[in-house]
C-alpha positions in Angstrom: 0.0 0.0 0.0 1.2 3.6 -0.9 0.0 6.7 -1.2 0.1 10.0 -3.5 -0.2 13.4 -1.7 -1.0 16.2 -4.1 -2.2 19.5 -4.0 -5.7 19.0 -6.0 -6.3 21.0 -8.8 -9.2 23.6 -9.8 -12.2 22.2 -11.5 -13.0 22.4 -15.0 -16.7 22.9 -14.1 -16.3 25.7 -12.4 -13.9 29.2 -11.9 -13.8 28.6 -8.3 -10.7 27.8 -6.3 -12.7 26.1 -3.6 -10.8 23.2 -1.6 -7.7 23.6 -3.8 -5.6 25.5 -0.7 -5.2 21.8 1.0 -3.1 18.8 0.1 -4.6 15.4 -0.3 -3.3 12.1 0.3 -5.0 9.5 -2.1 -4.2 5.5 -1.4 -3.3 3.2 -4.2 -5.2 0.1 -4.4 -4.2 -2.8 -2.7 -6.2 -5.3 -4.6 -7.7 -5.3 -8.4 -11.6 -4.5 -9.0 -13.8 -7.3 -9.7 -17.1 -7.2 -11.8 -20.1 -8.5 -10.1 -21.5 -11.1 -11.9 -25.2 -10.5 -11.1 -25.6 -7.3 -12.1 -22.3 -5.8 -13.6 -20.8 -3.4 -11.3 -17.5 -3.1 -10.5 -16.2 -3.2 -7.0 -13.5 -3.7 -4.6 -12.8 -4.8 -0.8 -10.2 -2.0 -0.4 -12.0 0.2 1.7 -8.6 3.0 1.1 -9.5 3.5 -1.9 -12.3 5.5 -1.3 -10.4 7.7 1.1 -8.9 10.7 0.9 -7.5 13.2 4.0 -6.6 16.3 3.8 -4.3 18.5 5.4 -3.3 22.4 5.7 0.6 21.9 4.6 2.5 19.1 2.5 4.8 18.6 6.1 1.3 17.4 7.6 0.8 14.8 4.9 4.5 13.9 4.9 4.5 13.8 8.9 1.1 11.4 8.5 2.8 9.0 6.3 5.7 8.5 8.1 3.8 8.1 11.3 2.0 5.6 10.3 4.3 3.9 7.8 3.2 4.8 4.7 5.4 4.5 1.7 4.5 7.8 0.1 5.0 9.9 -3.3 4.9 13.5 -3.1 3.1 15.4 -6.5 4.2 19.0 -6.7 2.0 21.7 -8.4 2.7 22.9 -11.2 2.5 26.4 -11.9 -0.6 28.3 -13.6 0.1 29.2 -17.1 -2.8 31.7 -17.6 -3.1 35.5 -19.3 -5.4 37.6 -17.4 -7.2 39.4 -19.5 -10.8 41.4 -19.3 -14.0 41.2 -21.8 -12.8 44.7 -22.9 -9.5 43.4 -24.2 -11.7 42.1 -26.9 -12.6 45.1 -28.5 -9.0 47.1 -27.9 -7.4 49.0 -30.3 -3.9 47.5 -29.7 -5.6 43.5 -30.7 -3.9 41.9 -33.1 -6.2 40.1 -34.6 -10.0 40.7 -36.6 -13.0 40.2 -33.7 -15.6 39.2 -35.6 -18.9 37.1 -34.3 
């Protein structure tokens, strides 16, 4: 069993930055999932798999693992790669490029 902390990324569905300050420790599964034969779903016994902590600073997740004896994988983040730019900037004189509908 090991486990991957991260700092989770923004969502796609929204332009919030809502629980992206924390970092998350995420287990790797211990044992494969299975299909059900009666109706088709697929499960699993590892009950880690559907757990995820959190914590304030990467030396709380780091300090968890080794507590506990956790072989462990640290993700950093990578950094944003984003212009900021306003609705106005759309119509500016100094645009490069034709706006057009």
């Amino acid at each position: 069993m090991s486990a991957r902390i991260y700092k989770p990324a923004k969502t796609a569905m929204q332009s919030g930055t809502a629980k992206t300050h924390d970092w998350a420790i995420d287990f790797d599964p211990e044992e494969p999932r299975q299909v059900e034969p009666l109706m088709g779903w697929t499960s699993s016994g590892d009950m880690r798999q559907q757990l995820r902590l959190r914590f304030a600073t990467k030396e709380e997740a780091v300090a968890y693992c080794e507590r506990h004896g956790v072989p462990y994988q640290v993700t950093e983040e990578k950094p944003v790669a984003r212009r900021l730019a306003s609705y106005s900037d759309n119509f500016a004189f100094k645009r490069r490029d034709a706006w057009s509908h």
